[in-house]
LUMLO-743560 format. One line per field, with one value per residue (C-alpha): residue number from 1; x, y, z. Coordinates in Angstrom, 2 decimals, padded with zeros to 5 digits. Example, Ala and Ser with C-alpha at 12.3 -4.5 7.8 and 13.67 -1.06 7.14 Angstrom:
2
n = (1,2)
px = (012.30,013.67)
py = (-004.50,-001.06)
pz = (007.80,007.14)
***
This chain:
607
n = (1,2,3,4,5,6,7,8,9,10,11,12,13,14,15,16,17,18,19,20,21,22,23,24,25,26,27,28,29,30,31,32,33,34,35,36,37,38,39,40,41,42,43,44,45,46,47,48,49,50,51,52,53,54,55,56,57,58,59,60,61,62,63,64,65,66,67,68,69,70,71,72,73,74,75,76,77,78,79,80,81,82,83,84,85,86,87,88,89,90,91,92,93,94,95,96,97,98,99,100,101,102,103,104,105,106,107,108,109,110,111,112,113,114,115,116,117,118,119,120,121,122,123,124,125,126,127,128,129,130,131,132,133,134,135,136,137,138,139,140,141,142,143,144,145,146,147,148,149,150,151,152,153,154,155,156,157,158,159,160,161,162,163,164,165,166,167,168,169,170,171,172,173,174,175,176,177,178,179,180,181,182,183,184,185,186,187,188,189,190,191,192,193,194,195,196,197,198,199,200,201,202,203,204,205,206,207,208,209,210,211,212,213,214,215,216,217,218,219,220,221,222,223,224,225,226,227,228,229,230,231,232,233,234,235,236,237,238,239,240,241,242,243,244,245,246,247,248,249,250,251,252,253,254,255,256,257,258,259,260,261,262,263,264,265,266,267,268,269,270,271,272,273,274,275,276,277,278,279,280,281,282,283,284,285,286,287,288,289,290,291,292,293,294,295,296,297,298,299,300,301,302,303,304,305,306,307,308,309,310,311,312,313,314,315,316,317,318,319,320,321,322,323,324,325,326,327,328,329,330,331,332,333,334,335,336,337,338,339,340,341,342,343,344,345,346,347,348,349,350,351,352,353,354,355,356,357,358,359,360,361,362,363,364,365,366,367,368,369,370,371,372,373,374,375,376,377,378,379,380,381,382,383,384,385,386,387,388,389,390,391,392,393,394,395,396,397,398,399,400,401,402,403,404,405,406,407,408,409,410,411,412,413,414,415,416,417,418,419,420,421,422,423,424,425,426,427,428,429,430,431,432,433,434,435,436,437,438,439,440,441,442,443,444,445,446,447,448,449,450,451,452,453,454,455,456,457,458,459,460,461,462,463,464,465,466,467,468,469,470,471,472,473,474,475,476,477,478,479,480,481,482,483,484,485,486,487,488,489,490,491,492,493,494,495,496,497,498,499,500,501,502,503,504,505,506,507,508,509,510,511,512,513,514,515,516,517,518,519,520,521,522,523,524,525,526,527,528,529,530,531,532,533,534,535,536,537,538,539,540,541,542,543,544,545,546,547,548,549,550,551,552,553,554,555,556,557,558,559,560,561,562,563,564,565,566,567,568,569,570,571,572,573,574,575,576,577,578,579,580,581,582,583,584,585,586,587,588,589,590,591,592,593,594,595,596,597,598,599,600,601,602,603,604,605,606,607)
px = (007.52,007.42,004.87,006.99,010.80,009.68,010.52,014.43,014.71,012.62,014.57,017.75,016.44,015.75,018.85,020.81,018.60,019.46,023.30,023.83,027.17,024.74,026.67,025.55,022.72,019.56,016.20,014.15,010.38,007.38,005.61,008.80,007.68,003.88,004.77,007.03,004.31,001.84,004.47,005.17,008.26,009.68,011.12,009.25,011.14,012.55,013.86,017.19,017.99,016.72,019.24,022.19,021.66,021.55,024.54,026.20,025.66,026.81,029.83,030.68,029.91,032.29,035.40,034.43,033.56,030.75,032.76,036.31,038.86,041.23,039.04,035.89,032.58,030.63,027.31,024.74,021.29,018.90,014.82,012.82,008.57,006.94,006.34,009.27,009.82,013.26,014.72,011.77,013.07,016.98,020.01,023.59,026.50,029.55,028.31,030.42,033.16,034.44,038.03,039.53,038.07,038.90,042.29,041.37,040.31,043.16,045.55,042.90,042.63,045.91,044.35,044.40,043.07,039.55,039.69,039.03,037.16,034.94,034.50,033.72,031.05,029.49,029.78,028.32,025.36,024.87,024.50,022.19,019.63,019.78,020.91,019.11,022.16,022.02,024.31,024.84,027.34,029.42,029.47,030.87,033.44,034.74,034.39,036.16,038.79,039.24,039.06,042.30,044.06,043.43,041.70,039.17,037.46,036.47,039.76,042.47,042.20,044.78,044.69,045.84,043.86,040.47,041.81,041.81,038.38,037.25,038.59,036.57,033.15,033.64,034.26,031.35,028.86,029.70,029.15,025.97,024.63,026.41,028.06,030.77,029.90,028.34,031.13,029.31,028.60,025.62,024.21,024.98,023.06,019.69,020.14,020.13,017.06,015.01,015.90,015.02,011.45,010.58,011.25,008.60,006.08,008.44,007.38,008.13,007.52,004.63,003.76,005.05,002.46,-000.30,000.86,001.02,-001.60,000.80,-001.16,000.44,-000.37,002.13,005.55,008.80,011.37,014.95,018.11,020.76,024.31,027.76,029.70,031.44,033.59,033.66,035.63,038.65,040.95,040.92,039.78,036.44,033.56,029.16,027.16,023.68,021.99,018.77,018.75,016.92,016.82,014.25,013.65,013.26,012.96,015.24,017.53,020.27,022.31,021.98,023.07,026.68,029.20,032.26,035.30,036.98,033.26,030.00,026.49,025.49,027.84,025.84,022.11,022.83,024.65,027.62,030.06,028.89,029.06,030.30,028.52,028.66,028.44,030.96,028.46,026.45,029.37,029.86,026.08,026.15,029.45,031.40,034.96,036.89,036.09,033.07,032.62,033.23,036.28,037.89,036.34,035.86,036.01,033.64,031.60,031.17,030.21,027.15,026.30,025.51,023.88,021.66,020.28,019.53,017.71,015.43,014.79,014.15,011.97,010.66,010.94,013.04,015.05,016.63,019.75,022.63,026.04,029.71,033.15,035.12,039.07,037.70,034.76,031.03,028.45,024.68,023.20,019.71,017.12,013.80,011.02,012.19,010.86,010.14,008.24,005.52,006.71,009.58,006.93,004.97,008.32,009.63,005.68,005.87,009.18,009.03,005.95,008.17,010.69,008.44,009.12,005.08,001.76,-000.18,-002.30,000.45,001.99,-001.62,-001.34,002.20,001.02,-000.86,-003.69,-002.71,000.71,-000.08,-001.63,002.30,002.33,-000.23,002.27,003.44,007.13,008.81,008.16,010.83,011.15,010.91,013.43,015.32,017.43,019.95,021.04,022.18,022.99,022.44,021.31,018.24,017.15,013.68,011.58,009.00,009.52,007.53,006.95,007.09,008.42,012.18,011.75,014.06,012.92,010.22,008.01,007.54,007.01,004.20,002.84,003.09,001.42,-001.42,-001.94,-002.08,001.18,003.30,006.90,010.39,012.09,015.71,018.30,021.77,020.48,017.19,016.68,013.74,012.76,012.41,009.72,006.19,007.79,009.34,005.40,004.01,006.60,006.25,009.71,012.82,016.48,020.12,023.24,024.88,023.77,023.12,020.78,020.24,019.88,017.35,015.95,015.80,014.55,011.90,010.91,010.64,008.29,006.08,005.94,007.88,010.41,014.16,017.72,020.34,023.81,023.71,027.06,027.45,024.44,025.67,022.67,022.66,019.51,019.97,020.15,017.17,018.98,021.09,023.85,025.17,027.10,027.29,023.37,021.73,018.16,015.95,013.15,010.08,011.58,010.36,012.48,011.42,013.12,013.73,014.09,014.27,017.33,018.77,018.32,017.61,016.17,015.42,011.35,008.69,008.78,006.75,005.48,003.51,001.37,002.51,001.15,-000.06,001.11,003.19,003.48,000.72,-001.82,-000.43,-001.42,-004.46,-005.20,-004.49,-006.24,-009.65,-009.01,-009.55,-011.86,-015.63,-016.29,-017.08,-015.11,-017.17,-015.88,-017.08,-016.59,-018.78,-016.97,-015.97,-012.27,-012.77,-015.17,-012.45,-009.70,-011.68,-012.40,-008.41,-008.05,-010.51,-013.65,-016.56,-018.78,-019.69,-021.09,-021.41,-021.85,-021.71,-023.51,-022.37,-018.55,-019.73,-019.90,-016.22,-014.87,-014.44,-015.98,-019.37,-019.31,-020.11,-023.96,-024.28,-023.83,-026.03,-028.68,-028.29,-027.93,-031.41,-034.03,-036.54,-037.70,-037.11,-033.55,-033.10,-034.76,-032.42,-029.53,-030.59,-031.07,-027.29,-026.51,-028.94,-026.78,-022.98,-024.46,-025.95,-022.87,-020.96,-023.89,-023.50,-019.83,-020.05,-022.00,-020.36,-017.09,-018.71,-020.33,-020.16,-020.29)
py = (011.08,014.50,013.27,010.65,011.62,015.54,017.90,017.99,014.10,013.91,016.88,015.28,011.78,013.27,015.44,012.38,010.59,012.81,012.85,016.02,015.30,014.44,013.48,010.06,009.37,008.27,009.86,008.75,009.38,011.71,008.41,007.71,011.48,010.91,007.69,009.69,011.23,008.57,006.57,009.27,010.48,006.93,005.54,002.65,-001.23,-001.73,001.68,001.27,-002.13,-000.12,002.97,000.55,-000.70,002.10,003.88,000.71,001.49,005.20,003.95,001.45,003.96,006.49,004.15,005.58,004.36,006.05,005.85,005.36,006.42,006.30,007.23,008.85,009.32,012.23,012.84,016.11,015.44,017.97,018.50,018.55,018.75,018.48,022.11,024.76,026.05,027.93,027.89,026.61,023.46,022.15,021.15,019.02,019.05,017.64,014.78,012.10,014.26,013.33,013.42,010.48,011.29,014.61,013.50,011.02,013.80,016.25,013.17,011.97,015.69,016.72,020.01,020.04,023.77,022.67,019.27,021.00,024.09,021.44,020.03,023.30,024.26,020.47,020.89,024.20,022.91,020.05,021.68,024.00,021.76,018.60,019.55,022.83,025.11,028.67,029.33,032.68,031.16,029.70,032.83,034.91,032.62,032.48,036.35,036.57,034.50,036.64,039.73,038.36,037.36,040.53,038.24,040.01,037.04,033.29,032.59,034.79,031.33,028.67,025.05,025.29,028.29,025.47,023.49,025.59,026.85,023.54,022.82,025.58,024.78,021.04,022.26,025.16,022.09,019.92,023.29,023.49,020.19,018.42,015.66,015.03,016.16,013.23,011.01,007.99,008.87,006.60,008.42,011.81,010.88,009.22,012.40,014.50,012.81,013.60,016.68,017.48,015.45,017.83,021.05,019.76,021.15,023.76,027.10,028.98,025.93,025.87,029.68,029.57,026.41,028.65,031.06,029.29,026.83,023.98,020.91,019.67,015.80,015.96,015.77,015.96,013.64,013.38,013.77,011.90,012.70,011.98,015.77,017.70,020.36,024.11,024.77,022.83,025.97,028.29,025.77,024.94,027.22,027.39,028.83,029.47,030.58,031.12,030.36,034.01,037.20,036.50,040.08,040.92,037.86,038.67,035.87,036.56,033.81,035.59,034.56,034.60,032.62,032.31,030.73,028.38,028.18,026.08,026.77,028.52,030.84,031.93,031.83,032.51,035.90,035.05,036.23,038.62,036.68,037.62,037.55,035.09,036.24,039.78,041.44,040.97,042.02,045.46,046.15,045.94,047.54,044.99,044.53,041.08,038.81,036.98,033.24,033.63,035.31,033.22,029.95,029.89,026.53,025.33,028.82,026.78,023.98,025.61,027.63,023.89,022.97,025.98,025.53,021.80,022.30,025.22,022.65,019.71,021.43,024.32,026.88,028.83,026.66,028.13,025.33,024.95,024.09,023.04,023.25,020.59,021.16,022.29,020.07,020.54,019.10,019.74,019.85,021.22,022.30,023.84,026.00,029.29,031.71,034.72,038.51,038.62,040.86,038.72,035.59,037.47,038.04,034.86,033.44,035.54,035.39,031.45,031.40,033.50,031.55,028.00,026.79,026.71,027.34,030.19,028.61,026.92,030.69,031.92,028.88,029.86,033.28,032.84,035.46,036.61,037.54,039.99,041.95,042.37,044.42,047.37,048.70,051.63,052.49,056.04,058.64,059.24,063.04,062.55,064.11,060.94,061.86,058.92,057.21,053.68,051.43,048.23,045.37,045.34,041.84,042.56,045.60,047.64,050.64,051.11,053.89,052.95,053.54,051.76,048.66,046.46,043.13,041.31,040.91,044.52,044.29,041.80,044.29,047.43,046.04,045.07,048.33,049.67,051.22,050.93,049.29,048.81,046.16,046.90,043.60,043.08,039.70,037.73,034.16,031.90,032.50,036.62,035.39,036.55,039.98,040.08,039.06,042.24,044.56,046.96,046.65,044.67,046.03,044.23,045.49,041.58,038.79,038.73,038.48,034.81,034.99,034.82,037.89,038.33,034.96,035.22,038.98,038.31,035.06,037.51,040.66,042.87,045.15,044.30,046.12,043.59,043.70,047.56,047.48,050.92,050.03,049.46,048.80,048.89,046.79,047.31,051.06,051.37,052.96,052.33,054.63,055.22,058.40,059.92,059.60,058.29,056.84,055.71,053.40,055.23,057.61,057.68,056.18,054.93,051.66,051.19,047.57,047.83,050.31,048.86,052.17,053.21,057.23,059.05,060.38,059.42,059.42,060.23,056.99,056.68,053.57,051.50,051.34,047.77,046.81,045.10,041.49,041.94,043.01,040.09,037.58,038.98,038.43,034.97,034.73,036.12,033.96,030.76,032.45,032.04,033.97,038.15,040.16,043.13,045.22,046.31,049.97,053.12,055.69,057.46,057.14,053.16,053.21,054.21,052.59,049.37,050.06,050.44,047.31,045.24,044.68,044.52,046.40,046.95,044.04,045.56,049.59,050.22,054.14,054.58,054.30,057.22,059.57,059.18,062.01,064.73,066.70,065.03,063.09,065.64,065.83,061.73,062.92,065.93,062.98,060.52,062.93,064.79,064.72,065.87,064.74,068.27,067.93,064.85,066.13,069.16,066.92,064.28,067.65,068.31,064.33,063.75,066.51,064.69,061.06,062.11,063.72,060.19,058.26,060.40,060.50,056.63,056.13,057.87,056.06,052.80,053.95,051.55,047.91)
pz = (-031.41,-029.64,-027.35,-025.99,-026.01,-025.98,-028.02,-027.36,-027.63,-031.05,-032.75,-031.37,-033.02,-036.21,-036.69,-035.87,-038.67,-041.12,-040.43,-038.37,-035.97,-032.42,-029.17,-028.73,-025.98,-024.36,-023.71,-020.75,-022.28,-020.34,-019.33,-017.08,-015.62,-015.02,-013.90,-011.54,-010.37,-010.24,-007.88,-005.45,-006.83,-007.17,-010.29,-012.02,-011.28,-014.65,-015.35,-013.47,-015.99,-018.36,-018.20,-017.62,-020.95,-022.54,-020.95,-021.83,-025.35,-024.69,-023.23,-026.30,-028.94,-027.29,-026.16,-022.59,-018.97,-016.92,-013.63,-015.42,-013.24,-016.29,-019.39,-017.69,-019.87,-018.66,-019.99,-019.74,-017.78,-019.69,-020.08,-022.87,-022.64,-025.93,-026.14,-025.85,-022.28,-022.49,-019.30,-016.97,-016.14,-014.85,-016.91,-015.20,-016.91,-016.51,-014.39,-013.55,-012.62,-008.95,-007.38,-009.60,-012.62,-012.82,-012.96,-015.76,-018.02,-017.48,-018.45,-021.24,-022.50,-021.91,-020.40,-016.21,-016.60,-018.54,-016.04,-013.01,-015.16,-015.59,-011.94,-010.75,-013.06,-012.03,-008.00,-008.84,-011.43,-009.56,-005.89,-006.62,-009.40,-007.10,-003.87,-003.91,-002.65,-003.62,-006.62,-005.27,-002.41,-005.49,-007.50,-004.10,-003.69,-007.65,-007.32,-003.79,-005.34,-008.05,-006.55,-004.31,-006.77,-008.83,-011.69,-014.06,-015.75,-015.56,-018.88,-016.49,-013.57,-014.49,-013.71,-010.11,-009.56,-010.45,-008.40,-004.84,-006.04,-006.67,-002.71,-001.79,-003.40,-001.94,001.42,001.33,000.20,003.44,005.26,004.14,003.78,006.73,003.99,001.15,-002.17,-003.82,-005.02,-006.72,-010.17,-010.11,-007.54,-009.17,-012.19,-010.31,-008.51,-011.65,-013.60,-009.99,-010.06,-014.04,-013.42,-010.07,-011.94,-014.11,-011.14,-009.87,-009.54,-012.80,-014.88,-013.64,-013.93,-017.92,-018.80,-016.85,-019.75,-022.33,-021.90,-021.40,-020.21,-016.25,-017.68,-020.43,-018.47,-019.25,-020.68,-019.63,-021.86,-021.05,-023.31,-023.79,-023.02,-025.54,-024.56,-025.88,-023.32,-023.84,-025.11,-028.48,-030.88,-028.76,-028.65,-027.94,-029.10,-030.30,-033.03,-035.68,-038.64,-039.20,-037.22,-034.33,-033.89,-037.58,-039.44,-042.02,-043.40,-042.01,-039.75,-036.44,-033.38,-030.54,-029.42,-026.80,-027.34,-024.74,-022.74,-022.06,-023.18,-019.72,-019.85,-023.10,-022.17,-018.15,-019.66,-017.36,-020.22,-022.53,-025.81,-029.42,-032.89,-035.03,-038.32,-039.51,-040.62,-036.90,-035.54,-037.69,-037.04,-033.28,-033.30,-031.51,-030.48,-031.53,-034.02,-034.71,-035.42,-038.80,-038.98,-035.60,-036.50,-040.42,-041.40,-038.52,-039.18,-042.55,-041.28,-039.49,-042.13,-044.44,-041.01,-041.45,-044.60,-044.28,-040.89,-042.63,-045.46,-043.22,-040.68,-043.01,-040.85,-038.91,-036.52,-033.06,-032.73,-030.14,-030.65,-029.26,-031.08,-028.96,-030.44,-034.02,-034.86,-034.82,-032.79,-032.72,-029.50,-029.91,-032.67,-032.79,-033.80,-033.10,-030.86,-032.26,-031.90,-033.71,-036.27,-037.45,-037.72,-039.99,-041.91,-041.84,-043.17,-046.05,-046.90,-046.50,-048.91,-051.34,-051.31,-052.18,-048.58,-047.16,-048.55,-048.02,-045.84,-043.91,-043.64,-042.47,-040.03,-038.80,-037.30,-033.69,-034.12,-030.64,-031.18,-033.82,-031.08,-030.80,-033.72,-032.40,-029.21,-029.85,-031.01,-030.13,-032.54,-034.90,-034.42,-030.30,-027.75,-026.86,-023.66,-023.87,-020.68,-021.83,-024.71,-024.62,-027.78,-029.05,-027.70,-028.42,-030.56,-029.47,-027.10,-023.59,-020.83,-016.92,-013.65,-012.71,-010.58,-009.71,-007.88,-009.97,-006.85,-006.84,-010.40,-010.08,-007.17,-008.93,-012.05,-010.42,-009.01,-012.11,-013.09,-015.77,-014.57,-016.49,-014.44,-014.68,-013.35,-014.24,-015.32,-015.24,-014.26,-014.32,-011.39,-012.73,-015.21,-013.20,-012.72,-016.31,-017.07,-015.46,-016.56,-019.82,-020.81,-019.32,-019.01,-018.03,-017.46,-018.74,-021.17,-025.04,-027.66,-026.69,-022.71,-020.32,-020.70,-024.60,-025.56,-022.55,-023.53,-027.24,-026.70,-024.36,-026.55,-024.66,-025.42,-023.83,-023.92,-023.09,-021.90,-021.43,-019.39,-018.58,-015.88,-012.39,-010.08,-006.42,-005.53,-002.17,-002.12,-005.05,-007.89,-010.83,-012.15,-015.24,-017.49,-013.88,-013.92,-010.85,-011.91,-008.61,-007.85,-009.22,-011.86,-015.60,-018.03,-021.86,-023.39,-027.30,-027.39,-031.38,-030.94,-027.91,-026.09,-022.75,-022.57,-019.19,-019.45,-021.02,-024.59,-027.02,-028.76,-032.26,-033.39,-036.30,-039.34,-040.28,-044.49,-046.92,-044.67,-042.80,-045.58,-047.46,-044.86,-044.28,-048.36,-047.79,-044.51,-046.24,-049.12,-046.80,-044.06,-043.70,-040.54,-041.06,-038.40,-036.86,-033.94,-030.71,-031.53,-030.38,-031.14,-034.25,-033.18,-032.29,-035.52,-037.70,-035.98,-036.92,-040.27,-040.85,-039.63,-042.22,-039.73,-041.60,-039.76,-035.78,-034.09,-030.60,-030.14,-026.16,-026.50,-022.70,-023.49,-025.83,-022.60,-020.77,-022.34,-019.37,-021.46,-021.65,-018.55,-016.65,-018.45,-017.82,-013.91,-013.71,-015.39,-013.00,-010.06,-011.58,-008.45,-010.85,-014.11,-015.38,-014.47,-016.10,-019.68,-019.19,-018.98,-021.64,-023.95,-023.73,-023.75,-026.95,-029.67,-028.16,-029.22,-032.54,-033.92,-032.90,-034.95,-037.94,-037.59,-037.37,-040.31,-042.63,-041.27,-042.14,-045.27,-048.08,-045.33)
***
């Protein structure tokens, strides 16, 4: 089922078939995209009577009109490939908004204030996924607003205050584009499911299935769903969440939420969000309340959703979520990304706890992530010269020089230095320089934005939301504590501690037991292949033996002479114009590589 309504579609499906509160909908399947593709970006004939129908059926199940002046339905366009690509492709919402319906839904909701809320966020959305506008000439005119007005944040507008704004994103669209904001709703939404099935091939979508070995042929599918509201006052909410700690993997409900808000403002980092459990909140040390104290008996609610997701899917499920005016709906589930250490974890613990085998558990584990687990953490008795605190969005700790556009990342990295890119946020388009980067730092977003969820799946270390940061791109620095840190200079990032320390650290490597020697009990249990190492020195030598290999496979004696102190003999060899020279070097060459083989040997002793 994944194959064909993707994996957003098939987990929305199947939480609907088990009785999970879905918004009602329609998926349009990947064949619809490669047949997209096939046609020359044209739609095949009997899609349009196809989507009619099944809007119809939205519209009946709801009590709502697509188009309704009076009682508008308005529905969220979304992706969803078969594999997980957070953030690579484009999202609507709120479409079907235009000048009458707006007014349809402030009568129908009895709230003008979320109404035109709602428009905005749309022409915005919706101008820069289909009609390709920058977002940034939406974001200066909100904050130019604001700044007049003497407004600090997105809650402090009021329903008239939407409203001008709303005038002044319509009339900056026409500037642009030479034409009305689209009106027709029909129109909005053909323009919508275009624009999700082009970002399919778009440039960072394309760059994260190069990554991640994503097949091009398998497409995308296109959500279509009725809208529910978090942002319809102090009884709505979003949010998102995991089931366990994706840093960690400890079972503990982990994840944030805003109140009075939509999903983007979550993952884009455009408010800094709020726990959602108390004790979440006490740990990070966080002001206000958390889900569970504001919203307790939907914070219930979720928590049943929880478990019965983790029993259904057996393992650890990433989910998103809207509180329209006190009640719960599901919007998403999935496999959860997660660092490599807390998928270890969560294997081990989920064998424990009778949920998997312990083959399934040696299954759940990509052999490639553990490499994840080698990078070095900073040294527990280390100077740390703090700078910034941020949240720990993702462990692990890194050394490298501040850069701040990911182009320059990308550059720098291939040039063979170690870069931190520092942003106040990252977007999608971010994701080659957050790919060549050490470490990643923002001055905005949470545990679930951008940045975290990309860093963790890529096995870097991240400090999120450290808002004491103010960066001046333009000028090449950021300051912070009266602290002004510029392009180039050193700084270390603990992404396990959320920290941010001027220097280069000193960093220690981690020692490799309790989960990961049980795995690797199971793993041998099942294996039939020996592991040896490519190893030729006693310091590889032993570092392999630590590890479990079973011998050396491939001994390279020339790697055996790049010590400075011994490569100077290899040169006076190979520079020898006599053979006389050359025995005279080989006889101080011939003692170095005989200690290494005995050294070796008795390292390996015993295989």
């Amino acid at each position: 089922m994944k194959n064909l309504l993707g994996g957003k579609g098939a987990n929305l499906a199947e939480m609907n078939k088990i009785g999970l509160p879905v918004p009602p909908g329609f998926t349009i399947t990947t064949e619809v995209c490669t047949a997209f593709y096939t046609l020359g970006q044209k739609y095949p004939d009997a899609l349009a009577d196809e989507v009619k129908a099944a809007m119809t059926t939205v519209e009946t199940t709801v009590g709502k009109g697509f188009g309704d002046a009076a009682n508008p339905l308005l529905v969220s366009v979304r992706s969803g490939a078969r594999a997980s690509m957070p953030g690579m492709m484009d999202t609507v919402l709120n479409l079907g908004l235009n000048d009458e319906t707006v007014e349809g839904l402030a009568t129908q909701s009895g709230n003008r204030r979320f109404a035109f809320d709602s428009y905005r966020r749309f022409i915005q959305m919706y101008s820069n996924v289909v009609l390709e506008l920058d977002h940034h000439m939406f974001e200066d005119i909100l904050e130019s607003y604001k700044e007049v007005n003497d407004y600090t944040i997105d809650t402090d507008l009021q329903a008239e205050d939407w409203e001008k704004v709303v005038v002044k994103y319509k009339a900056a669209v026409e500037a642009a584009m030479g034409k009305p904001f689209p009106q027709d709703v029909n129109d909005q939404l053909w323009g919508a499911v275009g624009a999700v099935f082009r970002s399919w091939m778009n440039d960072r979508a394309d760059f994260y299935r190069k990554m991640h070995d994503i097949p091009e042929s398998w497409g995308t599918a296109v959500n279509v769903q009725a809208m529910v509201f978090g942002n319809m006052g102090e009884t709505s909410a979003t949010g998102v969440a995991f089931t366990r700690n994706p840093s960690t993997g400890e079972r503990l409900f982990y994840g944030e939420y805003l109140i009075n808000a939509q999903g983007e403002d979550v993952v884009a980092g455009i408010r800094t969000p709020k726990s959602i459990t108390r004790v979440q909140r006490e740990t990070m040390c966080e002001g206000g309340l958390s889900m569970e104290e504001a919203l307790p008996e939907v914070f219930l609610q979720l928590v049943q959703v929880y478990g019965q997701l983790e029993g259904h899917y057996r393992d650890m499920q990433d989910i998103e979520f809207t509180v329209e005016r006190g009640k719960l709906w599901m919007l998403q589930t999935r496999n959860g990304k997660r660092t490599a250490k807390a998928a270890l974890k969560i294997a081990v613990d989920m064998v424990a706890e009778g949920l998997i085998t312990e083959n399934e558990a040696v299954m759940r584990v990509d052999p490639a992530a553990l490499d994840q687990l080698l990078h070095p953490t900073i040294a527990p008795g280390a100077v740390r010269d703090l700078i910034a605190v941020g949240l720990p969005a993702s462990p692990g700790a890194a050394v490298g020089e501040v850069v701040f556009d990911p182009d320059e990342a990308e550059e720098m990295a291939k040039a063979g230095k170690s870069v931190i890119l520092v942003r106040e946020e990252t977007s999608p388009e971010d994701i080659h320089g957050m790919h060549a980067s050490r470490a990643i730092v923002t001055s905005r977003g949470g545990m679930t934005s951008h940045a975290a969820v990309v860093a963790r799946g890529m096995g870097r270390p991240c400090v999120s939301g450290a808002g004491e940061i103010r960066i001046d791109e333009e000028a090449g620095v950021f300051k912070v504590r009266g602290r002004e840190i510029k392009k180039g200079d050193i700084i270390s990032v603990d992404g396990s501690k959320g920290e941010v320390l001027f220097g280069a650290v000193e960093m220690e490597q981690p020692e490799l037991s309790g989960d990961f020697a049980a795995l690797m009990v199971w793993a041998d249990k099942v294996r039939r292949l020996k592991v040896r190492a490519n190893a030729e020195t006693p310091l590889d030598v032993r570092t392999a033996r630590e590890f479990g290999a079973e011998g050396v496979g491939l001994c390279r004696t020339e790697h055996m002479f790049f010590d400075a102190d011994r490569i100077a003999a290899v040169r006076e060899m190979i520079l020898s114009e006599t053979k006389a020279g050359r025995v005279l070097a080989l006889a101080k060459i011939l003692p170095m590589q005989r200690r290494d083989f005995v050294e070796i040997f008795t390292i390996m002793k015993g295989l």
